[in-house]
C-alpha positions as CSV (number, residue, x, y, z in Angstrom):
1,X,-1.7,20.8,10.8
2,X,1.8,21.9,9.1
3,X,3.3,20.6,6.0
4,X,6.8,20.2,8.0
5,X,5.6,17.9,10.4
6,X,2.8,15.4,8.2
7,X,5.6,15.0,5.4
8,X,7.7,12.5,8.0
9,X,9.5,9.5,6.6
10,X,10.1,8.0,9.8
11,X,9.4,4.3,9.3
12,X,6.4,2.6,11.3
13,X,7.8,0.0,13.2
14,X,11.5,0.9,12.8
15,X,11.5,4.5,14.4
16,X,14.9,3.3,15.7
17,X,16.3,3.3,12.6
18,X,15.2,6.5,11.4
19,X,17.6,8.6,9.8
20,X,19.6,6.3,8.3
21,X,19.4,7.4,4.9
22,X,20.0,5.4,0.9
23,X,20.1,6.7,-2.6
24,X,16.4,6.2,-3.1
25,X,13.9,8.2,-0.5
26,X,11.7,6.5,1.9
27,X,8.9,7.2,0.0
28,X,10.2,5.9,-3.3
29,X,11.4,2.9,-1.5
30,X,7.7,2.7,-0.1
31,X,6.5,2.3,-3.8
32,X,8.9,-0.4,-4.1
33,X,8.2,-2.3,-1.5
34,X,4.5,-2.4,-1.9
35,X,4.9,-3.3,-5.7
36,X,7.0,-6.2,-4.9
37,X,4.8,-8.0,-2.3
38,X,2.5,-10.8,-2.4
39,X,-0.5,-9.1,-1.3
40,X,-0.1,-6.9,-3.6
41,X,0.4,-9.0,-6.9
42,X,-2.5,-11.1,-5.7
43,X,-4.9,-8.0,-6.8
44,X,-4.3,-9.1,-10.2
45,X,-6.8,-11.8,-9.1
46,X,-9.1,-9.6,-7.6
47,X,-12.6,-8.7,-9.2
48,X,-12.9,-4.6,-10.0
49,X,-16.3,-4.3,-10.7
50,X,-16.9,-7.3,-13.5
51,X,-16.0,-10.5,-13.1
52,X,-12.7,-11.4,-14.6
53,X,-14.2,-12.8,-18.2
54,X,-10.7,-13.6,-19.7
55,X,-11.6,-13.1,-23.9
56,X,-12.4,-9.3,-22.8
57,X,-9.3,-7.3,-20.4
58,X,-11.5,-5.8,-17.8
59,X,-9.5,-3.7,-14.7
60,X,-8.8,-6.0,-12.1
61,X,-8.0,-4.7,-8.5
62,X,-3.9,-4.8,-9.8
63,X,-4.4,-3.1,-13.2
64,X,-7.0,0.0,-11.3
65,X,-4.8,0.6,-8.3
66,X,-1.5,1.0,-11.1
67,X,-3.6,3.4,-12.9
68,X,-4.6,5.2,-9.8
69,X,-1.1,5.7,-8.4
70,X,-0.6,7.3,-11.9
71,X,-3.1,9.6,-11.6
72,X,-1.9,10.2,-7.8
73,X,1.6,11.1,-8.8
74,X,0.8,13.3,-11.4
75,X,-1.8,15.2,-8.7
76,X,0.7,15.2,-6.2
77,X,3.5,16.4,-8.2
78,X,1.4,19.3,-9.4
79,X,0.6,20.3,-5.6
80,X,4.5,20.0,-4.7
81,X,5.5,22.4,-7.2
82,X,2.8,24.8,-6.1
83,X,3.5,24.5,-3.3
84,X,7.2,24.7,-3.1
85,X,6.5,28.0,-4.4
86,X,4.2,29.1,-1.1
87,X,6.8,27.5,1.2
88,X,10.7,27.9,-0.4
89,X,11.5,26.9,2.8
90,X,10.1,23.1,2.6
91,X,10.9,22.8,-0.8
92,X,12.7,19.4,0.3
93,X,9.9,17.6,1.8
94,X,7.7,19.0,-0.7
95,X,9.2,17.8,-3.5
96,X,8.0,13.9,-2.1
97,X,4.6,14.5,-2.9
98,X,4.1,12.9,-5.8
99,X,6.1,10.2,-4.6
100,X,3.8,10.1,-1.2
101,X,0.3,9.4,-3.3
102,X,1.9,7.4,-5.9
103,X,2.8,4.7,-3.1
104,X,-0.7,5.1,-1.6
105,X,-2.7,5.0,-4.2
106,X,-1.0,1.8,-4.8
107,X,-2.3,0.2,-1.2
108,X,-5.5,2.0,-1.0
109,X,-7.2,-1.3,-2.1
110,X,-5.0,-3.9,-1.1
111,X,-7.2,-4.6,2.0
112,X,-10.5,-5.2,0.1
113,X,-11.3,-9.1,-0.1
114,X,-12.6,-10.9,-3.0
115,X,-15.6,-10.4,-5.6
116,X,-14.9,-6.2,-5.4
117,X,-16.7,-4.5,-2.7
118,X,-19.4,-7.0,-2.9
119,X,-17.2,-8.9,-0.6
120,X,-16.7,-6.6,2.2
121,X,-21.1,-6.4,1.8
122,X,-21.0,-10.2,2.7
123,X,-18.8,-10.5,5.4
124,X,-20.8,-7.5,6.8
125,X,-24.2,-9.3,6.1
126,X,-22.7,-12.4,7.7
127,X,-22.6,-10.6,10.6
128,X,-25.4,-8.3,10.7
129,X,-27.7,-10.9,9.3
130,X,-26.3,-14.1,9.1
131,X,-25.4,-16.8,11.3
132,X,-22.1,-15.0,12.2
133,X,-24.7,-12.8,14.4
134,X,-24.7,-15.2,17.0
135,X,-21.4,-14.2,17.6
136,X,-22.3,-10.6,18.6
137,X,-23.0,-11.3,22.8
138,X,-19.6,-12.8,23.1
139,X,-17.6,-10.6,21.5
140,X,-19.3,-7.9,23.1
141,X,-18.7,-9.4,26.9
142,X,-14.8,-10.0,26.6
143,X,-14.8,-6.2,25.2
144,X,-14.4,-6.7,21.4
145,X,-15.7,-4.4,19.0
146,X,-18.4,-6.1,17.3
147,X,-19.1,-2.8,14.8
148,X,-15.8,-3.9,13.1
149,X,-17.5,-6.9,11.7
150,X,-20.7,-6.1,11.0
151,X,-19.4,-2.8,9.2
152,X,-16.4,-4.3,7.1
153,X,-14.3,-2.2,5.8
154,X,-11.6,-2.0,2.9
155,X,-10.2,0.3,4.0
156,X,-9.6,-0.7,7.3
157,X,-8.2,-3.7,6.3
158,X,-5.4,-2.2,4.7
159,X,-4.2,-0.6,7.8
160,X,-4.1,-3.5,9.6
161,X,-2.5,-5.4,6.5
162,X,0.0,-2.8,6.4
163,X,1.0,-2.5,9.9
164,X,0.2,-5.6,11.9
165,X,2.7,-7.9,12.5
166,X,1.3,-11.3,11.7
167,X,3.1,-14.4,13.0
168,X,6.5,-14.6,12.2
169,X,6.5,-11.3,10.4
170,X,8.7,-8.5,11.6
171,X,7.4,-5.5,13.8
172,X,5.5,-3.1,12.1
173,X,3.9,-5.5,9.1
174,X,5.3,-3.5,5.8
175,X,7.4,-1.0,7.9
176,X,6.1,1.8,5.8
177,X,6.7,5.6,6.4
178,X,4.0,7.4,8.9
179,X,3.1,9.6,6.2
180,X,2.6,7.0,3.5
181,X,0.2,5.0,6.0
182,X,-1.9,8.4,7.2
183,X,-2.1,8.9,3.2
184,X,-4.4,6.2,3.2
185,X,-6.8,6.5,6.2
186,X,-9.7,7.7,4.3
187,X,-12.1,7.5,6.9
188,X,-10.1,8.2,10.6
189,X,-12.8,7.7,12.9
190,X,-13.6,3.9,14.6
191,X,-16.5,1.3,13.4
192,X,-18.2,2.9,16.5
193,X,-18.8,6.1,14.5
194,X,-18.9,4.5,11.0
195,X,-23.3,5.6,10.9
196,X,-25.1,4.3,7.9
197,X,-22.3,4.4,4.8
198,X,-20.7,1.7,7.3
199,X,-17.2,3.6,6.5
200,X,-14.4,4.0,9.3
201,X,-10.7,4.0,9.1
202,X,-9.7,1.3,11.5
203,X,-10.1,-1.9,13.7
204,X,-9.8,-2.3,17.0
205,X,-6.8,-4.2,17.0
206,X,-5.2,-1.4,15.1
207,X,-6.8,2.1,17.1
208,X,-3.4,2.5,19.0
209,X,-1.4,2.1,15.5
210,X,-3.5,4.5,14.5
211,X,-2.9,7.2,17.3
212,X,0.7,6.9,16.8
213,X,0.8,7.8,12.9
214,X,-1.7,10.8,13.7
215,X,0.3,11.8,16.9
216,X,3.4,11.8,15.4
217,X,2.1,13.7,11.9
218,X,0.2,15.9,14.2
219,X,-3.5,15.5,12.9
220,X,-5.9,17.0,15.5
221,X,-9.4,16.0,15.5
222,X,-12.3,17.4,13.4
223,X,-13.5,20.4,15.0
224,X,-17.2,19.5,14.5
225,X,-16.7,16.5,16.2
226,X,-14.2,15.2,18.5
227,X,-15.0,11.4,18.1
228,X,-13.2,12.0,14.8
229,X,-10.0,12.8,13.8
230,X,-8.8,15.2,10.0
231,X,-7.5,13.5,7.3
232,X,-4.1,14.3,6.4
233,X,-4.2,16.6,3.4
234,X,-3.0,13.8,1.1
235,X,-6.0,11.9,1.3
236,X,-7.7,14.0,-0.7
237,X,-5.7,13.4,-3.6
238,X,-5.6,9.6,-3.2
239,X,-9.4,9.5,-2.9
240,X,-9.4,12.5,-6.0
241,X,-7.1,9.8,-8.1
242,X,-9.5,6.6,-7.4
243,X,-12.2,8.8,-8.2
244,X,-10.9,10.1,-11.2
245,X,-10.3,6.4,-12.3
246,X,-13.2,4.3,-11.3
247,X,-15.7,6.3,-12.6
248,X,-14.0,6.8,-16.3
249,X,-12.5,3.2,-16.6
250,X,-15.9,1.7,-15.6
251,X,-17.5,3.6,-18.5
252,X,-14.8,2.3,-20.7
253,X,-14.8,-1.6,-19.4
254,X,-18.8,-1.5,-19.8
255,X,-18.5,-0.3,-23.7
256,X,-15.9,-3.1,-24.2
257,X,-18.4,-5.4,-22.2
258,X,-21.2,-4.4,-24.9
259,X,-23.3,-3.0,-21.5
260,X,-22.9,0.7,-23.1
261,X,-23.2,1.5,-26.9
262,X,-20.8,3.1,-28.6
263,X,-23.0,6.0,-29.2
264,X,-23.9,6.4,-25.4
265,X,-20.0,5.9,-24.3
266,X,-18.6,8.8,-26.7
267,X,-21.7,11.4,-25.6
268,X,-21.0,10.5,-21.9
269,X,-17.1,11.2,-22.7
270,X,-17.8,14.0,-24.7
271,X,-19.5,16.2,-22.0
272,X,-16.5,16.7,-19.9
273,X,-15.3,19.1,-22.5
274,X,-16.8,22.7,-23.9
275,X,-17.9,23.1,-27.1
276,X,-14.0,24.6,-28.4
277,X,-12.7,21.4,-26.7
278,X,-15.6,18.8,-27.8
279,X,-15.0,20.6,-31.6
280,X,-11.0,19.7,-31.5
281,X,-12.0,16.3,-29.8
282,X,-14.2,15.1,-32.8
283,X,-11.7,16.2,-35.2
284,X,-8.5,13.9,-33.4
285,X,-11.0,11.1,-33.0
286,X,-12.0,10.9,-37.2
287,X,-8.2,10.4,-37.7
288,X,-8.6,6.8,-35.9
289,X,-11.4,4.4,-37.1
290,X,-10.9,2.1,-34.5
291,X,-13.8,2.9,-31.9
292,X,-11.5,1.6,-28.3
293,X,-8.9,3.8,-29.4
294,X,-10.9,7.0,-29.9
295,X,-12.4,6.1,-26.4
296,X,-9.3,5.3,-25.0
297,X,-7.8,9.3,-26.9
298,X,-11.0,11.2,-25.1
299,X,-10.5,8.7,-21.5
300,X,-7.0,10.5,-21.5
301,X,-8.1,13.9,-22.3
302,X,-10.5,13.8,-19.7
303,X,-7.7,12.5,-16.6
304,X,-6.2,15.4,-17.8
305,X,-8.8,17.8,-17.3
306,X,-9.7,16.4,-14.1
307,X,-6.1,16.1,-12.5
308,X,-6.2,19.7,-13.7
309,X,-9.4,20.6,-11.6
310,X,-8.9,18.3,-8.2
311,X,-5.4,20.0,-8.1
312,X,-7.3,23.7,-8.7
313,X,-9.4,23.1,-5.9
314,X,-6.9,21.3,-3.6
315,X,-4.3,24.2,-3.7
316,X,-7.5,26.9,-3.4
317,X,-8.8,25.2,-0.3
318,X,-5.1,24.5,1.6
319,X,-6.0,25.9,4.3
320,X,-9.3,24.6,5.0
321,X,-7.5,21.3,4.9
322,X,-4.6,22.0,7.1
323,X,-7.4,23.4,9.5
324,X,-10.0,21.2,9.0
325,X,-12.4,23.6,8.1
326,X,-12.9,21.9,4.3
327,X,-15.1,18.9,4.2
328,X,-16.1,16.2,1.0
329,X,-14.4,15.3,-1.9
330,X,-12.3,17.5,-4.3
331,X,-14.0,15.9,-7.4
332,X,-17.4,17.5,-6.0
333,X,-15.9,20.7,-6.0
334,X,-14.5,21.0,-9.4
335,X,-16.3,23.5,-12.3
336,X,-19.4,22.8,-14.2
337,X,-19.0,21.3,-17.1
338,X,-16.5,18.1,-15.6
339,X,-18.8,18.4,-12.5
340,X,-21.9,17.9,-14.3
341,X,-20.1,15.1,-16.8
342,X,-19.2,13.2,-13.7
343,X,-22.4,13.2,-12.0
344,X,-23.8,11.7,-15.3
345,X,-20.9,9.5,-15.7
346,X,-22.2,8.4,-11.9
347,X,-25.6,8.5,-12.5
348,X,-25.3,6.0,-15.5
349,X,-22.8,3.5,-13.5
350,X,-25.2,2.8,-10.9
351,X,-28.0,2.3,-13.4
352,X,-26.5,0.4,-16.1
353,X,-23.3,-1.2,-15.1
354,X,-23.6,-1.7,-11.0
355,X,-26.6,-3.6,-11.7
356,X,-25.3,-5.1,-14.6
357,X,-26.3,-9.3,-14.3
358,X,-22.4,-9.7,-14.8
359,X,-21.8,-8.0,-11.8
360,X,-25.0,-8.9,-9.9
361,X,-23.9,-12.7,-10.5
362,X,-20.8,-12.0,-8.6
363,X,-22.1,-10.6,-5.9
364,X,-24.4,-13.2,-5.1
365,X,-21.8,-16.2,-5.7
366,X,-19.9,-13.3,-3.2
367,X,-22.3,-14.0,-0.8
368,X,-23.0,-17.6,-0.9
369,X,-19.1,-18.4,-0.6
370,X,-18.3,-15.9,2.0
371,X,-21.2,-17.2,4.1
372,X,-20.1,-20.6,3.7
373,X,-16.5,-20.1,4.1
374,X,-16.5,-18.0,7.2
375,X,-19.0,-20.2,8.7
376,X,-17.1,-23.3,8.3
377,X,-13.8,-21.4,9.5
378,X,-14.8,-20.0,12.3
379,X,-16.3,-23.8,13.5
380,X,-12.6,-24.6,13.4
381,X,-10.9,-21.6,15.0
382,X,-13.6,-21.9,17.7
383,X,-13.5,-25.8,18.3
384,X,-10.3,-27.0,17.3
385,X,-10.2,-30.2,19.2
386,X,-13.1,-31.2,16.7
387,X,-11.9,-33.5,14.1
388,X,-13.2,-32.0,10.7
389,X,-11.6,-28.5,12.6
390,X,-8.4,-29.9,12.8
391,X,-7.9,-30.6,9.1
392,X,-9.5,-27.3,7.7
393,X,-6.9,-25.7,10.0
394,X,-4.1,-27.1,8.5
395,X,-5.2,-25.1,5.4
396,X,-4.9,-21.5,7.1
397,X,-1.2,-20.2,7.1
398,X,0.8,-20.2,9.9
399,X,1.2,-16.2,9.5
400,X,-2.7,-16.0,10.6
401,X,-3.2,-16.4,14.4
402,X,-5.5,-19.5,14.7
403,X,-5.0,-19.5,18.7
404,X,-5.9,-15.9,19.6
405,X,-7.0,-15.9,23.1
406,X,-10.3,-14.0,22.5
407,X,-13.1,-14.6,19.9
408,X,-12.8,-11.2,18.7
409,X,-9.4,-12.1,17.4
410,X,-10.4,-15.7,16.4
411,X,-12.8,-14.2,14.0
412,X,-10.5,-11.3,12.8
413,X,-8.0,-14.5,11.9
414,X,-10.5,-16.1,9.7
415,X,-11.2,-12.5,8.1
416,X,-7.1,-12.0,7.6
417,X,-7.2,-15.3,5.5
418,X,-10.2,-15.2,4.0
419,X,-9.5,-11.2,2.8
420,X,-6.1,-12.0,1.5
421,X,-8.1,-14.5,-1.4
422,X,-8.2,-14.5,-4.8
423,X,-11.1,-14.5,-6.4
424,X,-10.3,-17.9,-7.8
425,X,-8.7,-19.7,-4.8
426,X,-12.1,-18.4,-2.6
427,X,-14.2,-20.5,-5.1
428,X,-11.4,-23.2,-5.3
429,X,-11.5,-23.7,-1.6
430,X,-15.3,-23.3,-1.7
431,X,-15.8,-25.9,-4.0
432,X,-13.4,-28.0,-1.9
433,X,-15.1,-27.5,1.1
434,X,-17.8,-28.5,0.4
435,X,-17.1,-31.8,-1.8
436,X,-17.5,-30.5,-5.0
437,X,-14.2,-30.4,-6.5
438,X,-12.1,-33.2,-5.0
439,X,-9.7,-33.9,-7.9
């Protein structure tokens, strides 16, 4: 792969149109548009990782995927000037970087559904498990991809958010620049190659979108295995910037939660530094007594650090990720000390937080209200004539295509609407649904 050619801001959907040029870049104008759409201010009613408690501010999906697109832009901005340097030449294109992950990092979640990622575990189990699995012969027979469901996927969603067009939408969903959309594709391989994570980068319905963008950016496949294609290089800092963010802010949101001690939150903060560091860090924190605000002083400290080290290793290994050649994660491949203060950090989330009962009681109201809703939707997409179907359809959106010819894309209707929730209008429809909220 080639810088030149995977920094493109030709326009997915309007390729007609490309070249016609305003004061702010396509990229910035990507960031815009993203921030001012409905799907995306709906996060703010997403769950994180804890349920939204209201007397305590936890991250919601809206407030992590704003911090991550921080994060982002200051990692990409780092690697443009770098790398402007290495190629004088590109200096233009370059210079978009920043602008490139910022916008990205702000989508990278936008496809997840409700109740965190203990939503896309009960649509799967619906599936897998469920009573959606009687599904799984029919789909099969008209040719549907049937992995797509019972391996959900975030991720996945967001492409197809991004780029389908929905009914009465215009061509090319948010008409967002090829590079912008590759920046995303964490995982660019199908559901038929997702193994046992369950991870893969798109849908069925969105494989030939997907061939464009990496056609037309020039990403090859993997060379260990043709089934899958390379990431472009910029995914790496995306996924480097959610990583960066999740793993400190969950340490921080389960102190203000009273799931971590104080004592417990500081040491595990503390051990990202050396001692000269850890020294200086003690002495900045005793000029605050308020104990959120010394967290929140060694929380920033330790972005920095970290945007310091994902960008050390991205720029060392360049050319194992133009090639392909470089495989995992940049934040496994930082120094010691961070690298050991992360595992911990890791260690300790999916301990004492991930199976935290705060989260643990979402996940299995997730599951209950998924179960119930998809079942009761798909009754109506799949018998409409019926007469209970006809007035639960009159709740889905005329955007979402109710009429699809096949199953496959019956079901991937129901999934569109149901992923596009809140966290609150799920359990309002839930509860009206089933009878228990009427008035």
């Amino acid at each position: 792969m080639n810088w030149q050619q995977l920094l493109s801001d030709k326009r997915f959907g309007l390729e007609e149109y490309h070249g016609h040029k305003q004061e702010r870049t396509d990229f910035q104008r990507d960031y815009d548009r993203l921030i001012f759409s409905s799907p995306f201010r709906r996060m703010q009613n997403k769950t994180q990782v804890f349920p939204l408690p209201g007397s305590i501010f936890v991250h919601n999906r809206l407030t992590h995927s704003l911090e991550v697109s921080c994060v982002g832009r200051s990692l990409g901005n780092h690697i443009a000037k770098e790398l402007s340097v290495k190629y004088p030449a590109l200096v233009s294109n370059l210079s978009e970087i920043g602008a490139i992950v910022s916008a990205a990092c702000l989508a990278h979640d936008m496809g997840n559904p409700p109740f965190g990622h203990s939503g896309e575990r009960a649509i799967s189990a619906y599936f897998a498990e469920g009573y959606g699995k009687k599904l799984e012969e029919t789909i099969r027979e008209e040719g549907g991809r049937w992995e797509d469901f019972i391996h959900f996927e975030g991720n996945a969603n967001a492409l197809r958010l991004l780029t389908h067009q929905f009914n009465g939408r215009r061509k090319g969903g948010f008409v967002l620049t090829y590079s912008t959309l590759a920046s995303i594709i964490k995982y660019p391989y199908s559901s038929l190659y997702a193994g046992e994570k369950g991870k893969f980068g798109f849908f069925q319905s969105e494989e030939e979108s997907f061939l464009r963008i990496a056609e037309e950016l020039g990403i090859g496949h993997d060379p260990k295995d043709d089934k899958r294609f390379l990431r472009h290089p910029l995914v790496y800092l995306v996924e480097a910037a959610d990583d960066i963010c999740y793993q400190i802010m969950d340490i921080e949101d389960a102190h203000k939660l009273h799931i971590l001690t104080k004592e417990e939150t500081i040491d595990l903060l503390l051990s990202f530094f050396d001692e000269k560091r850890r020294e200086r860090s003690l002495y900045v924190m005793k000029m605050v007594d308020d104990t959120n605000e010394q967290i929140a002083y060694l929380r920033s400290c330790i972005v920095g650090i970290l945007v310091d080290e994902c960008s050390r290793v991205f720029l060392e290994n360049e050319a194992g990720i133009l090639d392909g050649t470089y495989h995992g994660a940049l934040i496994d491949h930082i120094s010691d000390i961070p690298r050991l203060a992360y595992k911990e950090c890791t260690k300790t989330a999916w301990n004492k937080i991930y199976k935290a009962k705060e989260v643990l009681d979402i996940e299995l109201a997730g599951y209950h209200i998924f179960s119930h809703l998809i079942d009761s939707l798909a009754e109506a997409v799949m018998r409409p004539e019926h007469a209970y179907s006809k007035l639960l359809l009159q709740r889905i959106p005329e955007q979402y295509n109710v009429k699809a010819p096949t199953v496959y894309g019956k079901i991937q209707c129901v999934l569109d609407y149901i992923s596009g929730m809140t966290d609150v209008y799920a359990l309002d429809l839930y509860r009206k649904v089933t009878g228990n909220a009427l008035f």
